[in-house]
N, C-alpha and C positions, 0 to 999 in steps of 0.2 A: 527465468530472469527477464527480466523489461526493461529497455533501452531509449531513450527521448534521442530526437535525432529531428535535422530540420531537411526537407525537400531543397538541392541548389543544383538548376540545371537538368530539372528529373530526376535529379538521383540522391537518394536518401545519405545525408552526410550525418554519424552518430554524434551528439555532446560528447566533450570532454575527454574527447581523443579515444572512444571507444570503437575495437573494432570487430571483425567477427570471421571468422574462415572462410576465404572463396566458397560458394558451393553449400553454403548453409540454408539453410530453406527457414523463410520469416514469413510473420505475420504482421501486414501496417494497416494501422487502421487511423486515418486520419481524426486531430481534436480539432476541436471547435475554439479557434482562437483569442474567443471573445470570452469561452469559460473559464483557462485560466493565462494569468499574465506570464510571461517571461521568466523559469525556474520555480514558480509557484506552486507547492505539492496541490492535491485536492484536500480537501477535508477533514475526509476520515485518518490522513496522514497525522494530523493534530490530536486526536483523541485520548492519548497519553497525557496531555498536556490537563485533562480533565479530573484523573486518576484521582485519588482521596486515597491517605494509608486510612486502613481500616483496623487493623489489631490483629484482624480476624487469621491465626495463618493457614485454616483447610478451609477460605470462601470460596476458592475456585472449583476443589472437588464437591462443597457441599452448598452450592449456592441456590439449589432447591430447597434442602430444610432451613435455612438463615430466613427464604424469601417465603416460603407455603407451607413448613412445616413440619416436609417428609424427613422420614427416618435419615438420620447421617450415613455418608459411604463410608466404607471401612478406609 
């Protein structure tokens, strides 16, 4: 799970009242604050937003033959 949290004082404070067990061991890797604004997901967070119903209801198991041709999966 991923946690947004701001630096106050040196010490990493989590959004939204999130917190986490003394003694847990984390990984911070500082963002670049100019890529995204204040609560702004990235990008790829939106890509649902893209979606088309299709009809189709086996595109996901058979999106090779729809796209190239090959034999349907069972």
């Amino acid at each position: 799970m991923t946690y947004r949290g701001h630096v106050r004082n040196g010490v990493v404070v989590l959004d939204n009242g999130s917190s986490l067990a003394d003694g847990t061991v984390v990984k911070v890797e500082p963002l670049d604050a100019g890529a995204l604004a204040a609560g702004e997901l990235p990008p790829l967070f939106h890509i649902g937003e893209r979606a088309k119903k299709t009809g189709i209801p086996d595109l996901a198991r058979n999106h090779d033959h729809y796209l190239y041709g090959h034999p349907k999966a069972d």
